[in-house]
C-alpha positions in Angstrom: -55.3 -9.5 9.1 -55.0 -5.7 8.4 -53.4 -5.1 12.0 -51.4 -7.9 11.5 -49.5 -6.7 8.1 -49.4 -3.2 10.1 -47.3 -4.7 12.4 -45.5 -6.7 10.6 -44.7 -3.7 8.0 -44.0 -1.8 11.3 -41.5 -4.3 12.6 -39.8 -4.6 9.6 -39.3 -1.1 8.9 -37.5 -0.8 12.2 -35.3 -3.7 11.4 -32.3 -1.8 10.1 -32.1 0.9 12.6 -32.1 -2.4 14.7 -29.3 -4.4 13.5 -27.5 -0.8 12.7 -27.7 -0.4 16.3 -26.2 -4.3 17.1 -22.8 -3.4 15.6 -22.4 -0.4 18.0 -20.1 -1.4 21.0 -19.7 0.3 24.8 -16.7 2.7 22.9 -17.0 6.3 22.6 -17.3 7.1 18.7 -14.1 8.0 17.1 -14.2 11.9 15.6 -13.3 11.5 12.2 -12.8 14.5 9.1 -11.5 13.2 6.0 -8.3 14.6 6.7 -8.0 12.8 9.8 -9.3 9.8 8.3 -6.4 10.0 5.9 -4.0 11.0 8.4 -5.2 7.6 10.3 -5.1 5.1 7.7 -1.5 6.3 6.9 -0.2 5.6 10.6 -1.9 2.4 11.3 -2.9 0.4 7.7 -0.6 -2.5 7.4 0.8 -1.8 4.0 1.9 1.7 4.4 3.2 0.6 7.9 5.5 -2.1 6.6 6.3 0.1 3.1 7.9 2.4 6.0 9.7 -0.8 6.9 11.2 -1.4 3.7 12.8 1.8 4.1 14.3 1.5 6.8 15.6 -1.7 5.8 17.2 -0.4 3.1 18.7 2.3 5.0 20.4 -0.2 6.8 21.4 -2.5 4.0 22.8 0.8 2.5 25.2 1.1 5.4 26.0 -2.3 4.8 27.2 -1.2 1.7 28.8 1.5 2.9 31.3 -0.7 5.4 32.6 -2.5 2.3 34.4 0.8 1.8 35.4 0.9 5.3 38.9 -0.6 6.7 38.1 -4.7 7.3 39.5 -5.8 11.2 39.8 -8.9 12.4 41.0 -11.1 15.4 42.4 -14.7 15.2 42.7 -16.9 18.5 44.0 -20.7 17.7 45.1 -23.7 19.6 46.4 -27.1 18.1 47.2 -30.5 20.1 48.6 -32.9 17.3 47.6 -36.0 19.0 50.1 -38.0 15.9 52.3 -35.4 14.7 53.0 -35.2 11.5 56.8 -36.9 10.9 59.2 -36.8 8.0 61.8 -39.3 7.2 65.1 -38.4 7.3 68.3 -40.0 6.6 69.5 -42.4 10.1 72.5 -41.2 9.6 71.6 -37.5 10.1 70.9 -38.7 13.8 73.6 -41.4 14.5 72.0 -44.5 12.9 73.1 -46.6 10.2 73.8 -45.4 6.5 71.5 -46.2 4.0 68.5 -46.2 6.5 65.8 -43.7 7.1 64.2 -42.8 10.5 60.6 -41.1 11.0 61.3 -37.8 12.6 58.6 -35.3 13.9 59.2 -32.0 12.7 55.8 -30.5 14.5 56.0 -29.8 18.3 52.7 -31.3 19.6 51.0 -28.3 20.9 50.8 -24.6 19.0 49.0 -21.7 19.5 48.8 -18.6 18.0 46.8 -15.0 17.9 46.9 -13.0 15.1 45.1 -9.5 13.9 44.9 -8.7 10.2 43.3 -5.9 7.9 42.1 -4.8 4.8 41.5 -1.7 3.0 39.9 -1.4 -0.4 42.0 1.3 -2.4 40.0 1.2 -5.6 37.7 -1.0 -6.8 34.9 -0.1 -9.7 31.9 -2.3 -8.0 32.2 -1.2 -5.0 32.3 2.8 -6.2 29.6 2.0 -8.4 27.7 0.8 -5.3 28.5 3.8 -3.0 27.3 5.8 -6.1 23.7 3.8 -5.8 23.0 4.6 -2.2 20.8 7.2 -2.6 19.3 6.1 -6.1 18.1 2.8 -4.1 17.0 5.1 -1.3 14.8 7.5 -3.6 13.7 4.4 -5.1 12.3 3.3 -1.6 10.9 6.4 -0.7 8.8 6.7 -3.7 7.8 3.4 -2.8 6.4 4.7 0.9 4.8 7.6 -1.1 2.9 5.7 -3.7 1.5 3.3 -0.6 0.6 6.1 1.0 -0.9 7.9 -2.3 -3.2 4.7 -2.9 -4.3 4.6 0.6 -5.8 7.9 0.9 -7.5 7.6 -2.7 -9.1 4.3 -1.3 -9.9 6.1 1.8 -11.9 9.0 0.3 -13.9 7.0 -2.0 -15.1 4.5 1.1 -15.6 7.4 3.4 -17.6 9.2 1.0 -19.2 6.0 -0.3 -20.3 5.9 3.6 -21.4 9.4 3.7 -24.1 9.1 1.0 -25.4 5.6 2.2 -26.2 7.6 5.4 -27.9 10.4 4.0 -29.4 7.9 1.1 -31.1 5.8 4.3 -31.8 8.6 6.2 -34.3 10.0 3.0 -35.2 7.0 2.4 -36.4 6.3 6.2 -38.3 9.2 6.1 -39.6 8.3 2.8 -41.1 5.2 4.5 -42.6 7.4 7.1 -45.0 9.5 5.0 -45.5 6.2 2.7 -46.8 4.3 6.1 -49.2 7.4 6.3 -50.5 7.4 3.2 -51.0 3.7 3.3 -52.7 4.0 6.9 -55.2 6.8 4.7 -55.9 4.4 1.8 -57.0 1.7 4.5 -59.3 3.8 6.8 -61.0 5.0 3.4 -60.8 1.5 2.1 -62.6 0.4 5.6 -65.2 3.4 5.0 -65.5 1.4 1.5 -64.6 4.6 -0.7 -61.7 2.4 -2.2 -61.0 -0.3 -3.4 -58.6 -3.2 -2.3 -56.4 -2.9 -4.9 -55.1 0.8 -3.8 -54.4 -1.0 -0.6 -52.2 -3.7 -2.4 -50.7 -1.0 -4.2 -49.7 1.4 -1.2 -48.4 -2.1 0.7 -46.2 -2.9 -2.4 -44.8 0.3 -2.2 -43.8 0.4 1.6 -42.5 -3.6 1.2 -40.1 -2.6 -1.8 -39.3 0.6 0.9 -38.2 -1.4 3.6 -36.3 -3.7 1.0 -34.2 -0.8 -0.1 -34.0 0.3 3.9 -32.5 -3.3 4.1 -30.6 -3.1 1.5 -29.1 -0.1 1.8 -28.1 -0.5 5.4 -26.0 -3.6 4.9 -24.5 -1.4 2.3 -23.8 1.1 4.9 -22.1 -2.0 7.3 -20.3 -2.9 4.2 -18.8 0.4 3.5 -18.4 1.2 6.8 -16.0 -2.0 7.7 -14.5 -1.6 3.9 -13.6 2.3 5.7 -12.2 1.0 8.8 -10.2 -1.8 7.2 -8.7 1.1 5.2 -7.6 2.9 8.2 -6.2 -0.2 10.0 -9.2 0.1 12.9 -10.8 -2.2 14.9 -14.2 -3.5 13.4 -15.9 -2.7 16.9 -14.9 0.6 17.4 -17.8 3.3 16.5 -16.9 6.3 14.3 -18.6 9.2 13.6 -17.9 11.1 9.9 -18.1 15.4 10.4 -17.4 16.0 6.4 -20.3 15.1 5.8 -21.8 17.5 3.0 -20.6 16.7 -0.9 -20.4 19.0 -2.1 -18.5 19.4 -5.6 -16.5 23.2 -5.3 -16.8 23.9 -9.1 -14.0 26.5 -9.1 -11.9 23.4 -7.8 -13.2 21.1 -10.6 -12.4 23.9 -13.1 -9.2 24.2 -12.0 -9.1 19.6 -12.3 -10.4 19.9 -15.4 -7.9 22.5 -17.1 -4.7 21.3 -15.1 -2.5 23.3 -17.7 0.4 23.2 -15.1 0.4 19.3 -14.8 3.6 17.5 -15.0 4.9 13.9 -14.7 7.0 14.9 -12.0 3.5 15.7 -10.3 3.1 11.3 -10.4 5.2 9.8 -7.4 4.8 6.4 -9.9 6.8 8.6 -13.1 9.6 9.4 -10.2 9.4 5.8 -9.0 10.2 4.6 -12.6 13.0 7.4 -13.1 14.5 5.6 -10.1 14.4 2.3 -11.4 16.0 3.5 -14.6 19.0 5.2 -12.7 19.2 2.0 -11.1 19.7 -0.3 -14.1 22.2 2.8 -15.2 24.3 1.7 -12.2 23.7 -1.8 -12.9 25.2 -1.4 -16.5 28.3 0.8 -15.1 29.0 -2.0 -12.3 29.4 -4.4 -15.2 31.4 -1.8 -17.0 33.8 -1.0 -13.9 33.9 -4.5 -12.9 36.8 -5.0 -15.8 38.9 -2.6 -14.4 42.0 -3.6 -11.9 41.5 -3.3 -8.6 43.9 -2.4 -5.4 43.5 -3.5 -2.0 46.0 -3.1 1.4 46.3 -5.7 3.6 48.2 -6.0 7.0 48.7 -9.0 9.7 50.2 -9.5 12.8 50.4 -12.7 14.9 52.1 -14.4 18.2 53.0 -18.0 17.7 54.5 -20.6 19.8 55.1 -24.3 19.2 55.8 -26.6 22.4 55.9 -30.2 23.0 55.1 -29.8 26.9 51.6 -28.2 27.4 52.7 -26.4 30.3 55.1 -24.3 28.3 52.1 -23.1 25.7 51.3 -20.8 28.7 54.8 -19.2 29.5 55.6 -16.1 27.4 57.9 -17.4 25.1 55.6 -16.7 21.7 57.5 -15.3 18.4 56.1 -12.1 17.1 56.2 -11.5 13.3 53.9 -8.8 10.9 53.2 -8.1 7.5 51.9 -5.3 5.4 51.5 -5.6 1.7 49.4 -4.6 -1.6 47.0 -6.9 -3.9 46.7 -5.8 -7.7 43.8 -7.8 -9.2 43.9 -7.4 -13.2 41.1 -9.6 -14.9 42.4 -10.5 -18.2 40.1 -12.8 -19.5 36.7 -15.0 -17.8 35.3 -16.2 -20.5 33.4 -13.3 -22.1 31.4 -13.3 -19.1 31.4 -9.1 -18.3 31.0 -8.7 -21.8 27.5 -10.6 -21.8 26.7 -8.9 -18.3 26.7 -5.4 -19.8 25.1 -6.2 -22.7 22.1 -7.6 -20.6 22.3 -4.1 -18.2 22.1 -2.3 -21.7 18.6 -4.1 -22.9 17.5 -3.7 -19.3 18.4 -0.1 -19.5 16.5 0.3 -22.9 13.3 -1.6 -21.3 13.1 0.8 -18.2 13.4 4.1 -20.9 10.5 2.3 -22.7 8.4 1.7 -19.8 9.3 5.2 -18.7 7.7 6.5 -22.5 4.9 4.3 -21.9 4.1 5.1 -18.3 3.9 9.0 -20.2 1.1 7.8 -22.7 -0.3 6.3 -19.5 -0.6 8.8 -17.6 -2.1 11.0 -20.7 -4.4 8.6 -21.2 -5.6 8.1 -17.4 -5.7 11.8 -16.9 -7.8 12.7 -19.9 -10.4 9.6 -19.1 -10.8 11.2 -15.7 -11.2 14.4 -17.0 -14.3 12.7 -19.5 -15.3 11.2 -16.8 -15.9 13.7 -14.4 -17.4 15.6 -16.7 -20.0 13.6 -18.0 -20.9 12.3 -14.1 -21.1 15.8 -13.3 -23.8 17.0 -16.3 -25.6 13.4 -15.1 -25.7 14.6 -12.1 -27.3 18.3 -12.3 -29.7 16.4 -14.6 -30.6 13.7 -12.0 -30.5 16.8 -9.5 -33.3 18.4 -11.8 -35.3 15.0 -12.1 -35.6 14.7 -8.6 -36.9 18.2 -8.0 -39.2 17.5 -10.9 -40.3 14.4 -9.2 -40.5 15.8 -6.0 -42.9 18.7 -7.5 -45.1 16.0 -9.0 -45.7 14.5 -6.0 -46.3 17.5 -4.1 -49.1 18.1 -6.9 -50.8 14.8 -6.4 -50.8 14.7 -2.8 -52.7 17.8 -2.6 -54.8 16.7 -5.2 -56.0 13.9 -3.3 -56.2 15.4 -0.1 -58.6 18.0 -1.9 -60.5 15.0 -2.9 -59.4 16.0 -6.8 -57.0 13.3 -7.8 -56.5 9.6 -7.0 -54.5 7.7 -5.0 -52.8 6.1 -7.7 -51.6 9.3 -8.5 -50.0 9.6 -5.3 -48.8 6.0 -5.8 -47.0 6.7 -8.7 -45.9 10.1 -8.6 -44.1 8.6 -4.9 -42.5 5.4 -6.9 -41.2 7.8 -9.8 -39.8 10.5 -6.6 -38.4 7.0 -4.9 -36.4 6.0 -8.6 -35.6 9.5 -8.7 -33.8 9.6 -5.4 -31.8 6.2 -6.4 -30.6 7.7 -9.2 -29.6 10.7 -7.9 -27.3 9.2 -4.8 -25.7 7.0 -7.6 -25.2 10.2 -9.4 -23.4 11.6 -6.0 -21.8 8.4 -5.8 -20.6 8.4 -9.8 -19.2 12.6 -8.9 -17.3 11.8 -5.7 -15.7 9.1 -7.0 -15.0 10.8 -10.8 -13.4 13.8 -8.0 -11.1 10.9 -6.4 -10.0 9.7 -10.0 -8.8 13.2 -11.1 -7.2 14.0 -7.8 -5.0 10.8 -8.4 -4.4 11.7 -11.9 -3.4 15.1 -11.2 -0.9 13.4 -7.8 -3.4 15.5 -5.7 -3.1 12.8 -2.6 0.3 13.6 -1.4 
């Protein structure tokens, strides 16, 4: 029975190298710094990739604008075959008939045909200056747009790839953990076979190793999970293998000194602050299209045409087509629609006013989001030197029992406990890493570090 929970304890404790090992695939692993991570996930994720899109959508819908400005050219070819022309009566007289009668008299030749060019030229018209005037607002609004996508995306990537980091090294301990806890336990059962023990030790040592190769479980489908949450980040393919090289955190304090005081930090420093100065310019040129819209406007137009009318359709073909042209000028002067500009600009005003208030309020917010981080840090980082100090404690402890027992001065419970306290000690301090690394990424955004 004793060889059979050894083996089973055995097998089990080799499961997650096992199943670690079932996700890996014939590729060779993928090289990957945090930078390059970054740098990655930027090129291939699918909402930075399509943000870049949008710009470039708007670039061309900004040359779309720009054409309305531009001269307006266009060609006319047209053929008509009045199968029943149209007819007129006419006095019979006019033709030789009676007086007093009326005849029906075509006054359309059955076949016409005609090709004509014409052209326009806006001279001045407030909407559409107002409109050139917005290019480049829209465009900056865009761009800030690709920026903040981009922003987010490495923020999310350096919390998963870190979050993958300390998995690794947490599973790593804690394999090694199991290692000298299977030792122990194959001690407390050769002294529990001499009979110097009793059972319950061995329960207790075996309770111990189970609840290790729990967490050994547990933690490695943690690792899968962070590591596909990572790649889905970047825009990779589940199946390809990666290997991290950052993989020491390490919190530079000079650099968290330097988070923590940020005396230079200005809005200007948040792509989202510029992104909602944009928006505001925007509804600015909103409200002065309204505005401008009341003015007259001027435009210069121009045609010219070949026409021919024919009753045999032979002739539509000879060149016997009458030329004319035209140039002239179109003043439009609104007078009065209704009160309908009036109520336009006084919606582009309130919308003006809501974008300055969101603008205040995005302040406040991003006072309040950068002192929380700043709290936040702060406290993970004391939690952390005192989980650091706990662990070294607990480390110490165990150290102490173990050679206690091996001298044949303490007891194996000792060891038993002093090990589960080192274990929760370990726990806490990875989720202490975890809380620090993650604190670092919450500041960096604050601050608009992830440019």
């Amino acid at each position: 029975m004793r060889r059979l929970l050894y083996k089973t304890t055995l097998a089990l404790s080799l499961l997650p190298l096992a199943m670690y090992g079932q996700t890996e695939v014939s590729q060779e692993p993928v090289t990957l710094s945090l930078e390059d991570a970054m740098k990655y996930a930027v090129k291939h994720n699918a909402s930075t990739k399509n943000a870049r899109l949008d710009l470039k959508i708007q670039k061309a819908k900004n040359a779309e604008i720009t054409g309305i400005a531009l001269p307006q050219v266009s060609a006319k070819g047209e053929f008509n075959d009045y199968l029943n022309p149209i007819q007129s009566f006419v006095p019979a007289e006019f033709i030789g008939g009676p007086s007093g009668t009326f005849v029906a008299v075509p006054f359309t030749p059955k076949f016409s045909a005609t090709a004509s060019a014409s052209a326009s030229q806006v001279l001045f018209d407030g909407s559409v200056m107002v409109a050139l005037q917005a290019r480049n607002a829209i465009l900056k609004l865009y761009e800030h747009s690709v920026s903040m996508s981009e922003e987010e995306l490495r923020y999310n990537v350096q919390k998963a790839y870190y979050a993958f980091v300390i998995a690794k090294q947490q599973f790593k301990i804690l394999t090694n953990s199991m290692r000298i806890v299977r030792s122990s336990a194959n001690d407390v059962k050769a002294i529990y076979q001499e009979g110097l023990t009793e059972k319950l030790e061995v329960d207790k040592i075996t309770v111990q190793l189970n609840n290790l190769i729990s967490d050994s479980i547990r933690i490695d489908g943690m690792m899968t999970v962070v590591e596909q949450l990572l790649k889905y980040q970047m825009g990779m393919d589940m199946e390809q293998q990666i290997l991290l090289t950052d993989t020491t955190v390490d919190i530079n304090m000079n650099t968290v000194s330097d988070m923590l005081s940020s005396a230079d930090f200005d809005y200007q420093d948040r792509t989202e602050f510029k992104l909602m100065e944009s928006k505001l310019n925007l509804n600015k040129y909103d409200l002065k299209r309204h505005k401008f819209s009341g003015l007259p406007s001027l435009a210069a137009f121009g045609t010219a045409a070949y026409t021919y009318s024919t009753n045999t359709f032979s002739d539509v073909f000879k060149e016997q087509y009458i030329f004319y042209s035209l140039v002239g000028l179109q003043l439009r002067v609104p007078i009065f629609d209704g009160l309908q500009r009036h109520n336009r600009v006084v919606q582009a005003k309130y919308a003006v006013k809501k974008s300055e208030n969101d603008l205040e309020n995005l302040k406040l917010a991003i006072d309040f989001n950068l002192a929380s981080s700043k709290t936040t840090l702060k406290n993970a980082i004391i939690a952390s030197e005192t989980k650091k100090r706990n662990l070294d404690l607990a480390n110490s402890v165990l150290d102490v029992a173990y050679n206690k027992y091996k001298a044949g001065v303490g007891s194996n419970s000792e060891v038993t406990l002093a090990q589960a306290e080192m274990l929760k000690a370990q726990n806490d301090y990875f989720q202490s890493m975890l809380d620090v690394v993650n604190a670092k990424s919450d500041i960096q955004k604050a601050l608009g570090k992830f440019k």
